[in-house]
N, C-alpha and C positions, 0 to 999 in steps of 0.2 A: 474475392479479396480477403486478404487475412487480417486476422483483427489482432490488433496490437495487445500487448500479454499485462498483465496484472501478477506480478508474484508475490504473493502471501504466505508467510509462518503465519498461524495460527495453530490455538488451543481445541476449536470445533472446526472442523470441517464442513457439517452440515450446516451452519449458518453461510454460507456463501454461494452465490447462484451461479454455477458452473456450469450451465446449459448450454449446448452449441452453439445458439441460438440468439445469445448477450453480447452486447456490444464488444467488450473486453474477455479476452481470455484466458479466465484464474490460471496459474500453474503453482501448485502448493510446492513450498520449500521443507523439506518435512525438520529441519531444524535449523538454528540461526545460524551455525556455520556453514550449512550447505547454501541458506538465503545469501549469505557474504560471498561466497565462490562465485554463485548465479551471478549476482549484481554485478562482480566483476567482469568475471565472462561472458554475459550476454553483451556488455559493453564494450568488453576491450576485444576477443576473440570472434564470437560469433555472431555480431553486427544485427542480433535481435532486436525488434521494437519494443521496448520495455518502456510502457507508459505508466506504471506504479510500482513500488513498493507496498506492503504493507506487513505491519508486525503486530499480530494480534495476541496480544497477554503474553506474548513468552520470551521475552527481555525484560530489563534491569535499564532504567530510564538512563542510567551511565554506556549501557550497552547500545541504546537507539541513539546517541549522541557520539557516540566513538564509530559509527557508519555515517552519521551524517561528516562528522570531520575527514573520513579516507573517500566520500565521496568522489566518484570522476567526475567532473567539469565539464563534460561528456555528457552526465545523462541530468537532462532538464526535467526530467519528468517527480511527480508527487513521492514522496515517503509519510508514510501515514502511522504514525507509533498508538494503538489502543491499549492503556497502561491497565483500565478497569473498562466496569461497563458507564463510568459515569466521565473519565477522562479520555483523553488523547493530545495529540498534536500534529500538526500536520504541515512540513515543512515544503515548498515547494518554490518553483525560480520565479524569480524578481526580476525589474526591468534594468538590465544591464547586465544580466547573469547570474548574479548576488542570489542567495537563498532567504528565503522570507520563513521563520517559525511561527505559528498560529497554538495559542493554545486551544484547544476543544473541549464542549461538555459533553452530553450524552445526545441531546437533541442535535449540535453541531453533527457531530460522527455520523451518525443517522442518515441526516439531511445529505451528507457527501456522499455514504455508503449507497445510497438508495437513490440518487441523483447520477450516479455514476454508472447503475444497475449492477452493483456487487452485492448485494444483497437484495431477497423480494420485497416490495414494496409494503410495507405496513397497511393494514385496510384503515380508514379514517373510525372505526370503529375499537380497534386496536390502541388507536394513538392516545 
């Protein structure tokens, strides 16, 4: 079965669990205009399962809001902006279509990153 894709900009790469083996399938956008192309065209052209977004440190909080507005209507799936390591937001669909924005702390982001299995799980000794 394939598993549905996750694309992420990010600033590390090594913080993300990219193993076969994960639920979701990162595919790195290696900068935000190529992230914008993807989103488009896994949606509009190449009929990919694109179950996330994610833009980790490398936009301008006017940048992650000017994608959320050209958003397609089309892709119901999560957008997840990581502005620092202590904020985020995470905008995802509401009932009736509608987009829902959430702001995020550090422990929020965390909690979804690692619930989601995009990143390893923290040891409880860690936390």
């Amino acid at each position: 079965m394939d598993r549905r894709i996750t694309l992420v900009n990010s600033i590390d790469r090594t913080t993300w669990d990219a193993r076969p083996d994960t639920p979701s399938r990162i595919v790195f956008a290696a900068s935000l205009k190529i992230l914008r192309y993807a989103l488009d065209g896994a949606i509009r052209d190449f009929k990919q399962d694109l179950e996330r977004v994610i833009i980790d440190r490398t936009a301008t909080p006017a940048d992650f809001l000017d994608i959320l507005a050209n958003l397609s209507e089309k892709f119901t799936g999560d957008v997840v902006y990581v502005q620092d390591k202590e904020r985020g937001y995470l905008s995802a669909s509401g009932r009736g279509g509608n987009r829902i924005l959430y702001a995020l702390n550090a422990d929020d982001l965390g909690f979804y990153l690692e619930t989601e299995a995009l990143v390893p799980m923290r040891s409880v000794a860690a936390a």
